[in-house]
C-alpha positions in Angstrom: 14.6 142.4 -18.8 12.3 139.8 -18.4 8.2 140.8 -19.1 6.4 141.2 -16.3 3.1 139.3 -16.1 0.0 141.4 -15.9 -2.1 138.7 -16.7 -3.4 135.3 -15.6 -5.4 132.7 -16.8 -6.7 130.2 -14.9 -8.1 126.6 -15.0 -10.8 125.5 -13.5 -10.5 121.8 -12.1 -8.3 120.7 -9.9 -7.3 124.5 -9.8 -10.0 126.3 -8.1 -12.7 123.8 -7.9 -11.9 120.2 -6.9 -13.0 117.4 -9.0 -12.7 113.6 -9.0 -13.9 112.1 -12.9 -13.7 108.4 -10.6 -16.7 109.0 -8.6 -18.8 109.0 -11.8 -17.9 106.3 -13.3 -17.7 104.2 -9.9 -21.3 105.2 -10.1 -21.7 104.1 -13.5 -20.2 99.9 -12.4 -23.1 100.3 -9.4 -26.0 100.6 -12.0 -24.6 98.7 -14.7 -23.2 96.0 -12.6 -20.0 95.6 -14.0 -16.7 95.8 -12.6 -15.1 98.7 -11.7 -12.1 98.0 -13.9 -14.3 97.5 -17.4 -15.9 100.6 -16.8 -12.9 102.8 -16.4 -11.3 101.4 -18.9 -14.0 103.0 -21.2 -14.7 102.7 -25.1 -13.1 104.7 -27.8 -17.1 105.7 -28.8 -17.4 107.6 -25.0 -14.0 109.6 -25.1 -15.1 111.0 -28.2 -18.7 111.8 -27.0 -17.2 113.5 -24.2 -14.9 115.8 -26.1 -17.8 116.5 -28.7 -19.7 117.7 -25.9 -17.2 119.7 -23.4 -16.6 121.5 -27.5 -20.6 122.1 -27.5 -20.4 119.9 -30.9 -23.7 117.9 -29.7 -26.2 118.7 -27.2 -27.1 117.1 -23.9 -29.9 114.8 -25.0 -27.3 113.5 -27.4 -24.6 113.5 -25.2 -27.1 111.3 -22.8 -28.4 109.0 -25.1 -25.0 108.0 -26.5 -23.4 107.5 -22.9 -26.3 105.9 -22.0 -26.0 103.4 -25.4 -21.9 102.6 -24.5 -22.4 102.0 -20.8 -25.7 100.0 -21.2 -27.4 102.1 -18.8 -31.0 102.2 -17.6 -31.6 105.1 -16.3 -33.5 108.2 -16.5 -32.0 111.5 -17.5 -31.9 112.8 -14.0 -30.3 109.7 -12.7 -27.9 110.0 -15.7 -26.8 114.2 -14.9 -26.9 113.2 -10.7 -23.9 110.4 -11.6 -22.3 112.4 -14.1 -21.7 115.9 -11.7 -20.4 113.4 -8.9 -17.4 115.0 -10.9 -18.1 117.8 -9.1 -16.4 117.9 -5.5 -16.7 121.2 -4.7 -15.1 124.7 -4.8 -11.6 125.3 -2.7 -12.4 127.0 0.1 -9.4 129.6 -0.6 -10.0 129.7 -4.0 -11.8 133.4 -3.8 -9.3 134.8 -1.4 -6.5 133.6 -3.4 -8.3 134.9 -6.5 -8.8 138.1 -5.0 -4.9 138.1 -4.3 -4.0 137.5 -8.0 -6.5 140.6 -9.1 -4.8 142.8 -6.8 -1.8 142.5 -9.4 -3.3 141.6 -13.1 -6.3 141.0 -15.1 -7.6 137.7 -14.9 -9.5 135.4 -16.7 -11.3 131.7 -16.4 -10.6 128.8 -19.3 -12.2 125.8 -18.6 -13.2 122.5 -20.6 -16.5 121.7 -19.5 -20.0 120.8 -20.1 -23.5 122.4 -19.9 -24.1 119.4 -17.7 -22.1 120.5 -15.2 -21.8 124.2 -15.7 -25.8 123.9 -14.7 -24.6 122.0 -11.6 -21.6 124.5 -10.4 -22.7 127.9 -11.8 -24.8 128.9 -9.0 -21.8 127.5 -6.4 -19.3 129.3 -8.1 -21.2 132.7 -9.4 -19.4 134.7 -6.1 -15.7 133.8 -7.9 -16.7 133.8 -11.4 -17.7 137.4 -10.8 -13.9 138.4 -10.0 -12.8 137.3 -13.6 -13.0 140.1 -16.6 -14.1 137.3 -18.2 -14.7 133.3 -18.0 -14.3 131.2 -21.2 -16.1 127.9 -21.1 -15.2 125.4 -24.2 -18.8 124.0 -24.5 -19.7 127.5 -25.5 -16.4 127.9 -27.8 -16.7 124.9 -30.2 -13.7 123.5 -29.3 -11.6 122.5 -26.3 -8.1 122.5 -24.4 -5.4 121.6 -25.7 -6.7 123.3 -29.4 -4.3 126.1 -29.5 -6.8 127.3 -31.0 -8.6 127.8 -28.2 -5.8 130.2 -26.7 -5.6 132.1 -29.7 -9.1 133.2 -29.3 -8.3 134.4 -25.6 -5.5 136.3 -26.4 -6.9 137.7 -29.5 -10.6 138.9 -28.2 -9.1 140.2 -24.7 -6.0 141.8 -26.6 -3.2 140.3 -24.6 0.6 140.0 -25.0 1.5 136.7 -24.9 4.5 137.0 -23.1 3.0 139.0 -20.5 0.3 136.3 -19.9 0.7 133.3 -17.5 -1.4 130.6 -18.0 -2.2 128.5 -14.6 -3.7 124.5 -15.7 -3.0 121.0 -13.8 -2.8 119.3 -17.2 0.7 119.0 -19.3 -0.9 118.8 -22.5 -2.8 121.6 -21.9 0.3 123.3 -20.6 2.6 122.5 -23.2 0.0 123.4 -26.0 -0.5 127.3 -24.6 3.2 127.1 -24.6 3.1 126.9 -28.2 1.5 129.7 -28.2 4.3 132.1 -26.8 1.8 132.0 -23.1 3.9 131.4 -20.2 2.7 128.9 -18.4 2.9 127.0 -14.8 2.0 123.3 -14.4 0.1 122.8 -10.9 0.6 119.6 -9.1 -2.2 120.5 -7.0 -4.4 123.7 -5.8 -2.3 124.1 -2.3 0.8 125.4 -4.6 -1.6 127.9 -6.3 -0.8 130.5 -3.1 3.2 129.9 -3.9 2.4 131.0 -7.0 1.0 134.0 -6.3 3.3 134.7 -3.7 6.2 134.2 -6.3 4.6 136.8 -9.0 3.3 139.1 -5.9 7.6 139.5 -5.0 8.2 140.0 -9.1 5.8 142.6 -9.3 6.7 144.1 -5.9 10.0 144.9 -7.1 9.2 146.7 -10.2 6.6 149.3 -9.5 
């Protein structure tokens, strides 16, 4: 008999809070004055600052000093944090309810990569929500980021979970097929207007065996 799932953990963008990356570095060809197409198609040097910084490997005024050195910008560090959370849409406006839908049947928990830069921008936003997880796991706090199976590991070890009676919710494959190595199940979403279907598909599961 298959394991039932008791518990779910959850991405954060694209999942329950929207994002769009684009919208900073559209920003970023305005003040630079370069095309859009040279500055999406970003150096080697700035993926790896980014990572380095979502794993809390540098700090913010290093993180901003080295984007600022790779994208030739001029600008203060205010101007800098404003065009890096345009990132930051805004949260779902069903993400809560839907949340409260998957506590009604498991334990659930927050794993995010992110950065202090934005977590300063969203916490206060999000604060009702985050307050519905047992617990939120951030990667810039962690030292390292998604997909480090490593990562998982520390989940499932500090909030003593069976794997196989864990389903991990992310919009990114990678990240999907590393929890799977893991022994997590796991459930790739397209987008956050399946993330009701998926409830709604465990909610029936459950249903029938209690």
């Amino acid at each position: 008999m298959e394991n039932m799932i008791k518990n779910f953990i959850f991405d954060f963008g694209n999942v329950l809070y929207r994002i769009a990356p684009e919208r900073t570095f559209e920003r970023f060809a305005v003040l630079t004055n370069k095309p859009l197409e040279l500055v999406f198609d970003f150096p080697a040097a700035a993926a790896e600052l980014i990572e380095h910084y979502e794993a809390g490997l540098i700090t913010s005024i290093e993180f901003r000093q080295g984007m600022k050195v790779e994208y030739g910008l001029s600008i203060s560090d205010k101007d800098f944090d404003a065009a890096w959370n345009l990132t930051l849409v805004g949260l779902y406006d069903d993400s809560i309810a839907i949340l409260e839908k998957f506590e009604s049947i498991g334990r659930i928990f927050l794993l995010s990569n992110t950065s202090e830069i934005h977590y300063d921008y969203f916490e206060q936003e999000c604060r009702e929500m985050f307050a519905l997880f047992e617990q939120h796991y951030f990667s810039y706090r962690l030292g390292m980021v998604k997909p480090d199976p490593h990562i998982f590991e520390l989940v499932i070890k500090e909030r003593q979970l069976n794997p196989a009676e864990t389903l991990f919710i992310d919009d990114s494959i990678i990240n999907i097929k590393s929890a799977e190595q893991c022994n997590l199940k796991v459930h790739h979403l397209e987008n956050h207007d399946s993330l009701k279907a998926v409830f709604l598909s465990y909610f029936a599961k459950y249903s029938k065996q209690i």
